[in-house]
C-alpha positions as CSV (number, residue, x, y, z in Angstrom):
1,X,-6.3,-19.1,2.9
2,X,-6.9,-17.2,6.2
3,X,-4.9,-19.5,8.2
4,X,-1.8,-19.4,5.7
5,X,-2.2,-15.3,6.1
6,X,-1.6,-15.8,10.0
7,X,1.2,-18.3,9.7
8,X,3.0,-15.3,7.2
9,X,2.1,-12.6,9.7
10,X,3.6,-15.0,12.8
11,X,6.6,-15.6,10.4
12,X,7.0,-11.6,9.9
13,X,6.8,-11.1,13.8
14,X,8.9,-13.4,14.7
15,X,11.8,-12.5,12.1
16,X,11.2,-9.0,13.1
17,X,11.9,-9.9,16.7
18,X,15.1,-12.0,15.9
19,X,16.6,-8.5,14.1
20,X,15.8,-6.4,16.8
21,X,17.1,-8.5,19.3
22,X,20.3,-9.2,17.7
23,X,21.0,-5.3,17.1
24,X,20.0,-4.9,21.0
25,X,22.7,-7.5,22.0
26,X,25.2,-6.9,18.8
27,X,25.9,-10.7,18.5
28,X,27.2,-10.1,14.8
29,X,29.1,-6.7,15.5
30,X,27.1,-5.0,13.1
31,X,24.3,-2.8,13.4
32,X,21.4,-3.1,11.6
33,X,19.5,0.2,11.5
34,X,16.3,-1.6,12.1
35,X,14.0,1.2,13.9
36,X,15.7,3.5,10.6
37,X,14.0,0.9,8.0
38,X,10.7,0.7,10.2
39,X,10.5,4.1,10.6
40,X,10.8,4.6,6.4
41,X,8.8,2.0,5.6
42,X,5.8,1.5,8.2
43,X,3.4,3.8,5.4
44,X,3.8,1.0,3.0
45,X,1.8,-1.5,5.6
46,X,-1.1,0.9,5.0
47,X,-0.6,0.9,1.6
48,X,-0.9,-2.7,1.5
49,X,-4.6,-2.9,3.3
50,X,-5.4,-0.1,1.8
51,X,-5.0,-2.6,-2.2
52,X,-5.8,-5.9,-0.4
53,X,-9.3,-3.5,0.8
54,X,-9.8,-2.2,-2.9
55,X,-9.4,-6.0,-4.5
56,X,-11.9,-7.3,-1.9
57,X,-14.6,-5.0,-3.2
58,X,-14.2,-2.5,-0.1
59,X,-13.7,1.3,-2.4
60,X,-14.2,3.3,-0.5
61,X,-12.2,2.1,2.7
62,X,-9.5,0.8,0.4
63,X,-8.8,4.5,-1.2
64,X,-8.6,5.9,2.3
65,X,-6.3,4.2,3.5
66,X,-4.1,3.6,0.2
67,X,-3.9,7.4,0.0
68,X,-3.4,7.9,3.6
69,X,-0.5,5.3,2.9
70,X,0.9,7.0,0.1
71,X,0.6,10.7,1.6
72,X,2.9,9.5,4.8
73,X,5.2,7.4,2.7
74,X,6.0,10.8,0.4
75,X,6.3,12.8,3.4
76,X,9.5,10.7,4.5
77,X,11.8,11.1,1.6
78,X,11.7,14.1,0.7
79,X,11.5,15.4,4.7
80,X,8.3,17.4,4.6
81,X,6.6,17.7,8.3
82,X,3.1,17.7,6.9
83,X,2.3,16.5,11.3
């Protein structure tokens, strides 16, 4: 199980990589806002670990940073500047 985790995390990076480097060099003459959908969505990573923590017995770590998660991820669509 913890090696098919690492193959899905390589898989992410890599596909990650591919986008920004074909909005960098516009091979398909389209942007893709790909720092604007990183820069909405990053919070939900936390949120994430912060579940995978709480199913795996970890409470108190898990709450920390599910809230934490959900605290930035609010702040971003409705454009409050808690920071």
């Amino acid at each position: 199980m913890k090696n098919n985790s690492k193959f899905i995390l390589g898989v992410i990076l890599i596909v990650f990589g591919t986008l920004l480097l074909i909005e960098n060099i516009g091979i398909l003459g389209i942007s893709i806002p790909v720092w604007y959908l990183v820069e909405t969505f990053w919070p939900l990573i936390l949120i994430f670990f912060g579940a995978k923590l709480l199913i795996q017995g970890n409470h108190t770590g898990g709450l920390v940073v599910l809230v934490l998660g959900a605290v930035f991820f609010s702040t971003t669509p409705f454009k409050w500047d808690f920071f």
